[in-house]
N, C-alpha and C positions, 0 to 999 in steps of 0.2 A: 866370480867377478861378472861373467856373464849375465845371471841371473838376475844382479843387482843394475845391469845396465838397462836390461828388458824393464824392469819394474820403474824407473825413472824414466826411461822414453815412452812407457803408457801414462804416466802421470804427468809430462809436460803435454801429450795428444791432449788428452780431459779438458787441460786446462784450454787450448785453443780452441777442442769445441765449444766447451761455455760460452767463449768470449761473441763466436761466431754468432751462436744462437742467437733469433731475436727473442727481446722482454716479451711475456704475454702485457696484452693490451689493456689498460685498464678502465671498466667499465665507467660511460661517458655519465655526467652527472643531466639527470632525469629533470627537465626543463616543466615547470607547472605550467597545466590548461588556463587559456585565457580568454574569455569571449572576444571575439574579436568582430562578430557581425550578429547582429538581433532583426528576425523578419519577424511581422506581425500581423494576422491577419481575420480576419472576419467583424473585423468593428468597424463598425459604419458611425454610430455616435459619440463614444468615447475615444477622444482620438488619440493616436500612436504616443505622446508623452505621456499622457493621462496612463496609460498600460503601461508603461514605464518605472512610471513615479509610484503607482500603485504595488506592481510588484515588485519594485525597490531592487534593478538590474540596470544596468549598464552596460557601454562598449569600455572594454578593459578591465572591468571584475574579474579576479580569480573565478574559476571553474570547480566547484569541488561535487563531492558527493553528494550533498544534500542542495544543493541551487535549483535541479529541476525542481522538488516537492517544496523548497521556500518559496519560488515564484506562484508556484500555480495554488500555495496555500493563500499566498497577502492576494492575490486576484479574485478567490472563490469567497473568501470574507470579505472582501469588500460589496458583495448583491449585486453589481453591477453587469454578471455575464451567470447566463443561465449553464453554459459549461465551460471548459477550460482545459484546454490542453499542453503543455510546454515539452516540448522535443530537444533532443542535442543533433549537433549535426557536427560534421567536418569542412570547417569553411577554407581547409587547402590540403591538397593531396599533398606537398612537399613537406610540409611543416603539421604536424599531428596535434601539437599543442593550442592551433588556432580551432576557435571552436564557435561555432553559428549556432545560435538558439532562435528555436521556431516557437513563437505562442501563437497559438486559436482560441479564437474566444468566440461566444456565441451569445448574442445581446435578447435573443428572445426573438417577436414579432416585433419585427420593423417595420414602419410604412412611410414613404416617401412622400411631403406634403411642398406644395409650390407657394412661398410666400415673399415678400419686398413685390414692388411696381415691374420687376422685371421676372416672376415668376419663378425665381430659384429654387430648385429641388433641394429639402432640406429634411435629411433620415431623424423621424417623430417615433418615440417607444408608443407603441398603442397601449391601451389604458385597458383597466379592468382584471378578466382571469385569463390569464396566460393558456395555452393547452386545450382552450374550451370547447366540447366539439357537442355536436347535438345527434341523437337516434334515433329515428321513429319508432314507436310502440305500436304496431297493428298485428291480432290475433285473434281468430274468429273459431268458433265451435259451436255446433246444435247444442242446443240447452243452456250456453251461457251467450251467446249471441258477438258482438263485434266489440273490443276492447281494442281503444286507439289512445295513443298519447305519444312522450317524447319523452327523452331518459339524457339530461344533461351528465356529462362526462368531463374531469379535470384529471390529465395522466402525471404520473411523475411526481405526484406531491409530498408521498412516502417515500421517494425512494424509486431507484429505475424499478420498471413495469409495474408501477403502481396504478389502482383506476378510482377515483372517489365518484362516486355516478349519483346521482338522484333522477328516480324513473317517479313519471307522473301519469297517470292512466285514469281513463273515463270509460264512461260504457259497461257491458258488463262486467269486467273486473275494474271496482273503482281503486288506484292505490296509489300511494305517495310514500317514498323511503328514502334513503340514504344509507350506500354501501359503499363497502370498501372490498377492494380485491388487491392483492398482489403477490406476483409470481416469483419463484427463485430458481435459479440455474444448477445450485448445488446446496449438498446440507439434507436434513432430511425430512424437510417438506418442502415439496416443489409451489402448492399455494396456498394462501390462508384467507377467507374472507368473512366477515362480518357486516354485521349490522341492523336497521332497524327504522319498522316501517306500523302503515294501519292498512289495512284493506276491508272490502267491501264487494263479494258478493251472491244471488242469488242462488240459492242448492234447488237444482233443477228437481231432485228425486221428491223434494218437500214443500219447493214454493215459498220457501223464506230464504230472509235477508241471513249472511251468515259475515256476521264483523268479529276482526280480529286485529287485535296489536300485536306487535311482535319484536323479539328482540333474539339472534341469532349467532352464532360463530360456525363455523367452518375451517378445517387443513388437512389436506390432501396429500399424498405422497404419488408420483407416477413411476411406475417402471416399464416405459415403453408401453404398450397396449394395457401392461394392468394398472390398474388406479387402487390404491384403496385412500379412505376417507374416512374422519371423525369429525361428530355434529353435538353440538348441544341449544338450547335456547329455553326460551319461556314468553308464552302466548296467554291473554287475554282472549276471552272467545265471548260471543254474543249471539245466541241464537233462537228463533222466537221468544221465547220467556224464559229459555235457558241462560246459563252464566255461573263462565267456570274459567281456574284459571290450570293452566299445563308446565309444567315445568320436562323438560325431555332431555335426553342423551341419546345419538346411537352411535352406530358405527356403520359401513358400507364396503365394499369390492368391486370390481367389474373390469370386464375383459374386453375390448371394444378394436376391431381391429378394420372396422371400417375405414376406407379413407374419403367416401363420400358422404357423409350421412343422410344425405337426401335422395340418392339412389348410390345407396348400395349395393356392392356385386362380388360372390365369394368373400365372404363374408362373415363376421358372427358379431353378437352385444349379448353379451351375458354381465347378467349382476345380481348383487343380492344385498340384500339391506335388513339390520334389527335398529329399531328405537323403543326404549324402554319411555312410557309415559306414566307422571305422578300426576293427581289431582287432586284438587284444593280439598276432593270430602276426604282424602287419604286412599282412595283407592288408585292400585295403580294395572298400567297394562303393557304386554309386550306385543308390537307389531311388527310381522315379516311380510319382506316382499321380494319375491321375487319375478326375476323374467330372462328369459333364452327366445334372443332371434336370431335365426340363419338364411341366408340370401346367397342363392345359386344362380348360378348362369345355365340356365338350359339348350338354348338354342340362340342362334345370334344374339340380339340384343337383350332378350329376355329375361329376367330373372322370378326365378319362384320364392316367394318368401313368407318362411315360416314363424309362427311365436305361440308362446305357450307363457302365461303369466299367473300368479298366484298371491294376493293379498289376504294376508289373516292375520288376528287379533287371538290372548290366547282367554279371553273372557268377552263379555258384552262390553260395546263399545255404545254411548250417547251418537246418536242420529246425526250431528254434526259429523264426528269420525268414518261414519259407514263407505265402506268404497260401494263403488256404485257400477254399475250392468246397465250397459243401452249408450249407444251414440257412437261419433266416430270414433272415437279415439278406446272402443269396448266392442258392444257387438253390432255392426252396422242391420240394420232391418227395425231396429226399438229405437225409440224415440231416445233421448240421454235419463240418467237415473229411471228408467222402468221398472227397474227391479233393485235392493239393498241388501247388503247383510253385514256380517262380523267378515265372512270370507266371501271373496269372489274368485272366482279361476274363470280363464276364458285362455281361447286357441284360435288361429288364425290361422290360413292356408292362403294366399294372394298370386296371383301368376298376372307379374309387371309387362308392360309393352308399349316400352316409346314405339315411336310415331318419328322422332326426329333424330341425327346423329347424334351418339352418345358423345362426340367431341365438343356440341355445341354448349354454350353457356347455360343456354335455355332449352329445356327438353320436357317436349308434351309426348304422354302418354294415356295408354286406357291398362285397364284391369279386370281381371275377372276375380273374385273371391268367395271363400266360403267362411263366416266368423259363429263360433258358439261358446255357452258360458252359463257358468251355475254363481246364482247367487243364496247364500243361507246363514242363518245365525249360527251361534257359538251353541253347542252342543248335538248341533242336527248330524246325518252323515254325507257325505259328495254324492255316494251312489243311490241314494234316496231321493236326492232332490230331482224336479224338470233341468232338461237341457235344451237353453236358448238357443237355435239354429238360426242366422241368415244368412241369405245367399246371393249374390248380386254383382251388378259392375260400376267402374267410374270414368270418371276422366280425372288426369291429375298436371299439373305443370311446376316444373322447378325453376329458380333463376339464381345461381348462388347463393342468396341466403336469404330467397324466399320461394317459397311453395304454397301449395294451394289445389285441393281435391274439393272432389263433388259426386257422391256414389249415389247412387238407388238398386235399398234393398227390399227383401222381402223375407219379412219376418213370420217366422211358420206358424205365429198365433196373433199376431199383431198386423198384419196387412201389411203393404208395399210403406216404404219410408225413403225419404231425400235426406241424405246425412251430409255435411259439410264441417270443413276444417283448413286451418291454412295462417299462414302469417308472414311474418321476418322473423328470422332469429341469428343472432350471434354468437 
């Protein structure tokens, strides 16, 4: 009996804790997002409804998943804004379901014009190519003289970091082209560029005109200091009575860890380059080039800088192709093109010395250097041929992205020589 009374006064306990207990709470029902405030900014001509009406949004539209990419779709089809941005936002900390949408828009070049008897300022799309930006062309060397022009530029046309450029030049390089360049952040070419152009001019080693058309491609991959690179195109060439046409491919490398390139310091550029060429009579040829420079800091400011470069052909190449021996940019003391062949090798020893702090923008310096170099056809040997020596000093000046030397040397069979070199570059 007892037993039986234990087991009944634990089952009427049960039942009062049940009762006690509270219910669990049952999850509150999920209130849909609603816009409830729209800011709008960056439009000066198209105004606030026009953005509105265009992106087909309102105050009190549900909010769903796809509204930010519907708005900023109907804005970017409609031409009217060079970019477009639409944001969500939380237009009240108490309530989560209110929601603020932010559009930016960007109308392009806008310019402000004052028009009616009372001079109203009233935002005018300016007219023409959006983006346009203009670059001077100036580039000077012994033996081809001063090449000056202007290289119009349109970005973005392609696609972000795209450049369409058309460079026009006079003087000793006469050319006119139209290129295309553009970069990418990921994938596996970082750039690709093409294009196509004519140019025009003198080979110092020959004294003729040397014309050519040209049609090119170019993509790049970088990884960090190393680059590597594939090239194809095909050239029309015109040279005294010569005329032939090139069809080419190569491929390229390079290690480039400079971060100044105009003065350099602890440092290296190493690369190396084949292009396989066909021409029109069927014969074809393979050209390599190579070059290694190193740039040490010796003493304060100083740097000693080394190169050692090597172009060869693995047959006879037409006098148009010949790399060429003599001038600044080979061996300072010989005038430009002094000497030709199928291969050129030359070396350089240079010991740098600004003049001004290397913090400044602009940094003048002198130099002392020693340049030598063999030139020879296809089948001769290196250790047979003469070697070019000159010896000598300059003065050089840099300014961001332009530079500009002025040596005199003296060349150990050709007397004393003024060599010069210098430009803008990009």
């Amino acid at each position: 009996m007892r037993v039986l009374l234990l087991l009944v006064s634990f089952a009427l306990a049960g039942e009062a804790l049940s009762a006690a207990a509270p219910q669990a709470a049952s999850p509150a029902p999920e209130v849909p997002e609603r816009i409830a405030e729209i800011r709008i900014h960056g439009n000066l001509i198209v105004t606030n409804e026009e953005v509105l009406a265009i992106g087909g949004v309102a105050v009190g539209d549900p909010f769903s998943a796809s509204t930010l990419q519907d708005v900023a779709s109907r804005l970017r089809a409609s031409k009217k804004f060079d970019d477009v941005q639409v944001l969500k936002r939380f237009a009240s900390l108490e309530d989560p379901a209110r929601i603020a949408l932010v559009i930016i828009v960007n109308e392009g070049p806008v310019r402000l014009s004052r028009s009616g008897p009372n001079g109203t300022l009233t935002p005018v799309r300016r007219r023409g190519f959006r983006n346009l930006m203009f670059l001077p062309i100036i580039d000077a060397e012994d033996g081809y003289g001063l090449t000056y022009g202007v290289r119009f530029a349109v970005v973005n046309k392609a696609g972000g970091q795209s450049r369409l450029s058309f460079p026009l030049s006079w003087g000793g390089t006469k050319r006119a082209a139209a290129e295309m360049e553009r970069r990418f952040d990921a994938g596996p070419i970082t750039r690709i560029q093409f294009g196509a152009g004519v140019q025009r001019r003198e080979n110092p080693a020959y004294h003729q005109d040397d014309s050519r058309q040209r049609i090119w491609a170019r993509a790049e991959r970088a990884f960090g200091p190393l680059r590597a690179g594939g090239n194809g195109g095909w050239q029309h060439v015109s040279f005294a009575a010569l005329t032939d046409q090139i069809r080419s491919i190569g491929a390229d490398v390079a290690f480039d860890t400079r971060h100044d390139p105009l003065f350099p310091r602890n440092a290296v550029f190493v690369t190396a380059g084949v292009d396989h060429l066909w021409f029109a009579s069927g014969d074809s040829r393979n050209l390599v080039a190579l070059q290694a420079d190193g740039y040490a800091g010796v003493w304060g400011q100083m740097v000693l800088a080394l190169r050692v470069s090597r172009d060869a052909a693995d047959g006879p190449l037409p006098p148009y192709l010949k790399p060429l021996l003599g001038g600044w940019s080979s061996v300072r003391g010989y005038e430009a093109g002094a000497y030709v062949g199928d291969t050129v090798v030359t070396e350089s020893a240079e010991l740098r010395v600004p003049l001004t702090s290397s913090l400044r923008i602009a940094k003048l310096g002198v130099s002392a250097f020693v340049d030598a170099g063999k030139a020879y056809d296809f089948g001769q040997r290196y250790r047979e041929q003469p070697l070019r020596v000159g010896v000598g000093g300059g003065v050089w000046l840099t300014a961001t992205v332009f530079r500009l030397g002025l040596s005199v040397a003296h060349g150990q069979d050709s007397g004393t020589r003024v060599n010069f070199g210098g430009g803008i570059t990009f």
